[in-house]
N, C-alpha and C positions, 0 to 999 in steps of 0.2 A: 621713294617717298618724297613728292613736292615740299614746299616751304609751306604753302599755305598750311597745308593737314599738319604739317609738325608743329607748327604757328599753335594752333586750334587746339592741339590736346596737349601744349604747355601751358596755355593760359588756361585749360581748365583744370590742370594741376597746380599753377597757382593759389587760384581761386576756390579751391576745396580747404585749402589753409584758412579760411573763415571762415547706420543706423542705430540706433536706440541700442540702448547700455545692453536691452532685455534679449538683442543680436550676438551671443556668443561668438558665432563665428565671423563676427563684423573685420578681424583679423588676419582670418585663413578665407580667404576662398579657393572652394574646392574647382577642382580643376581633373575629373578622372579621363575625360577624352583628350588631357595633353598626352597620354599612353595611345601609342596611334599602332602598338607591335599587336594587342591583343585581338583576338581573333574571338568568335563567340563561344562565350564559358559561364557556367553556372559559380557562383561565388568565386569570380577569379582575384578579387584585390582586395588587402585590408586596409588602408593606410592611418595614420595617424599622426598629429600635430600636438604639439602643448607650448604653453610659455608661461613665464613667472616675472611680474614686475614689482619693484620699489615705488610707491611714489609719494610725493611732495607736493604739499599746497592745498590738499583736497577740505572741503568743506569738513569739520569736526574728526580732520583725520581718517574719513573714513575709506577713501579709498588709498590707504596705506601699502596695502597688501593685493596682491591679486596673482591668480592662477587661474589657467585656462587650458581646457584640454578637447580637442578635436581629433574624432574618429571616425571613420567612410567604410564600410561594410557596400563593394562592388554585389550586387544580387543578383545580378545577368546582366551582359554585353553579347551586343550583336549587331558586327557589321561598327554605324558610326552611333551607335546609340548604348545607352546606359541605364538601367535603373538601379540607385542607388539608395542605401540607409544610409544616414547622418545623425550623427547623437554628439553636443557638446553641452561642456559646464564650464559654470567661472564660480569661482569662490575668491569672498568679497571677506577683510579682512581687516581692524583698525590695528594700533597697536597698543593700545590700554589695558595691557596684562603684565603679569612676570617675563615673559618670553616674548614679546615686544611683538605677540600676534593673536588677536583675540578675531577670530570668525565671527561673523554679523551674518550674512546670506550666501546665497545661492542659487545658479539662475541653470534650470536645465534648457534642452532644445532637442528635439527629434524632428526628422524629416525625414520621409520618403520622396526623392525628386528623381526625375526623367530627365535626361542629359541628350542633346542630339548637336552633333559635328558639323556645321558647317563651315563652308569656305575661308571667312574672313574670322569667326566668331563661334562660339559654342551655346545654344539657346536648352535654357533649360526651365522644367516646370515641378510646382513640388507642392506636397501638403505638411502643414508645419503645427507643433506645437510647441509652444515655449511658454515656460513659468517662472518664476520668481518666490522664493520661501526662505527664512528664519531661519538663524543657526542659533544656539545660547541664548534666547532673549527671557529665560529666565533670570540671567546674569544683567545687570546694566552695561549700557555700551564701555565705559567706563570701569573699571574692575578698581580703581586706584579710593573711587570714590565711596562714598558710605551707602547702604544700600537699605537703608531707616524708609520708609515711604515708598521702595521702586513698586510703578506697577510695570509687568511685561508688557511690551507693547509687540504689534507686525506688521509686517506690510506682506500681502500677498499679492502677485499679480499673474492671471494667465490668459494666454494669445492662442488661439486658435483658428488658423486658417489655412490661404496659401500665398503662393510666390509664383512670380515668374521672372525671369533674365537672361543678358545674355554677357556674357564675358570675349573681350577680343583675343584672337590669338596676341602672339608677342609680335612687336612691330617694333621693328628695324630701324631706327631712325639712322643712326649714322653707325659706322663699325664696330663703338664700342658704346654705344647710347642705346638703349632698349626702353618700350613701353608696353604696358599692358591697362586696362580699363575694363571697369562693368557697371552695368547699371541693374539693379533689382527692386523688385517694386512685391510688398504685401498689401493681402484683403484680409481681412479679420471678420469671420464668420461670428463669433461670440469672444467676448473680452470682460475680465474680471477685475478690481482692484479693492483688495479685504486689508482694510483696515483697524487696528485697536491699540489708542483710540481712534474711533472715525470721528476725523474731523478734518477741516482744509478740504473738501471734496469738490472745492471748486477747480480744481485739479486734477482728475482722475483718469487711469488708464482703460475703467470699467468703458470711457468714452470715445476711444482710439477705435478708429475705424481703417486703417491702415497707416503703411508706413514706407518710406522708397530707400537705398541706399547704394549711393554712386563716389565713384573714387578712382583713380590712378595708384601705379607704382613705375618708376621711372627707378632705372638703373645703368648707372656706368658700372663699364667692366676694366677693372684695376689692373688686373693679373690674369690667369688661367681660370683660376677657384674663386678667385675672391674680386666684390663688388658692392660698390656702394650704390644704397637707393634712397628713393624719398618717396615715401606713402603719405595719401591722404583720402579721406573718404569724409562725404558729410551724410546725415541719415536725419530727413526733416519724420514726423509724426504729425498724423491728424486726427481731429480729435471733430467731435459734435456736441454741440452742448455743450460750449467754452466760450469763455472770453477769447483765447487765443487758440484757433484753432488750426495752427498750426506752427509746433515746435521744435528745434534743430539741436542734436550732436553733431559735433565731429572732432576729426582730430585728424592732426600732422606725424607724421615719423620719421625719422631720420637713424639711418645704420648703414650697417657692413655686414653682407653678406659670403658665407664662407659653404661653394657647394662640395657637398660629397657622392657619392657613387650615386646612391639610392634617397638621399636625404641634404637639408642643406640648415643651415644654423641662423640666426640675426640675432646679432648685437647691436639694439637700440635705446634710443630717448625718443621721447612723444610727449606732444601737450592734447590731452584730451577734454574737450567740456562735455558736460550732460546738462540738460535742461532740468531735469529731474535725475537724481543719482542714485533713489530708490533705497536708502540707507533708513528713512524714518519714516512715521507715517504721515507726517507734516511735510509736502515734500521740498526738497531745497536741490539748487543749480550748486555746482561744483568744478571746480577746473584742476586737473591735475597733472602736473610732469613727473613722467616714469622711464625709468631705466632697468631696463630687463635683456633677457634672452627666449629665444624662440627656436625651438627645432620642430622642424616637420619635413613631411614627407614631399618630393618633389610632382606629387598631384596636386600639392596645397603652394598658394602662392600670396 
């Protein structure tokens, strides 16, 4: 690996430190042709991912709570190619209750994608849906407060399109410094955003017409098992029929990672922003620092 290429995708790991919340697995990327032993099989892989994080700072508290769970259902492999199911959620959660966890939403995602192997990188292409729904909102966000006047309010949002990307193999930079990188980019065939009350609609996701999300993971190797990395991904969104038409997530990560046979663990902190945090129907930007853990499977990276 020359200086310049190592030059090039530091400073674009850098510079990600400055996709969309509605991206579940903006977290795991899946990775099922890092499995290079399989041979061609009908339903030969299941894998699965989840994480749970803390966090602090978040606009009205609301992203306090968070849980996230990724699954890859392998549907046929053959040869250097792949078609796979993908199905993840996050549940979004403040803590304005007795038990310091009152659920707000929840964001599903399903995908069918096509995975194909090559040389340097893994291109793949997929048809996606992903939504956004209500948990409690017959309850105010707030449980602490008096509930004389509440009306329920929601925010609904769903995406329906497709993807395509390509994710790099792992690159070597020095003996105990690795990288990895991908870039993916959505179309949005039809896009929804159900509001009540509707209002603020000079904001809506009804108007998102696609969305890109690119990012690094750089990791030193500590020990045998154990390593530390640094994640970061930015995910801008675009929109028609806006003032601003186009608006950026991202976030940084920092941990230590711990592999096992078939699986491998991250103990992290993350400063993550959303432009829209999708928590009301009025919509408001939020920045959060979270401290969690993550176990997945070593297809997910």
């Amino acid at each position: 690996m020359n200086k310049t290429f190592t030059t090039i995708f530091l400073l674009l790991s850098v510079s990600l430190t400055s996709k969309s919340q509605i991206n579940v697995s903006r977290n795991f990327i899946a990775t099922p042709m890092d499995d290079t032993t399989s041979e061609a099989t009908f339903l030969g892989h299941a894998e699965y991912a989840s994480e749970a994080a803390v966090g602090y700072g978040s606009t009205d508290n609301e992203q306090a709570r968070n849980f996230k769970f990724n699954g890859l259902l392998e549907i046929y492999r053959y040869r250097k190619s792949s078609i796979s199911f993908i199905q993840s959620s996050e549940l979004i959660a403040n803590p304005y209750n007795e038990i310091k966890y009152n659920p707000r939403g929840v964001i599903f995602c399903e995908s069918i994608t096509y995975f194909n192997k090559q040389k340097l990188f893994t291109f793949e292409i997929g048809i996606d849906q992903r939504c956004k729904h209500e948990i409690d909102n017959s309850d105010q966000p707030n449980e602490f407060l008096s509930t004389d006047g509440y009306v329920p309010t929601k925010r609904d949002i769903i995406l329906t399109g497709g993807h395509v990307g390509i994710v790099s193999n792992e690159i070597k930079l020095n003996p105990r410094i690795f990288l990895r990188a991908f870039a993916k980019a959505d179309l949005y065939a039809s896009s929804s955003d159900s509001r009540v009350p509707q209002k603020d609609a000079s904001q809506s996701f009804a108007n998102a017409w696609g969305a890109a999300l690119m990012g690094t993971k750089i990791s030193i190797q500590l020990r045998k098992n154990i390593s530390a990395y640094n994640r970061n991904w930015i995910s801008p969104v675009f929109f028609t029929q806006q003032e601003k038409s186009m608006q950026s997530n991202y976030r940084n990560e920092v941990g230590m990672h711990i592999n096992g046979k078939k699986a491998g663990m991250d103990v992290f902190s993350s400063y993550e922003h959303f432009f829209d945090d999708l928590s009301h129907p009025s919509p408001q930007s939020s920045n959060v620092v979270s401290f969690g853990l993550r176990i997945s499977s070593k297809l997910f990276f």
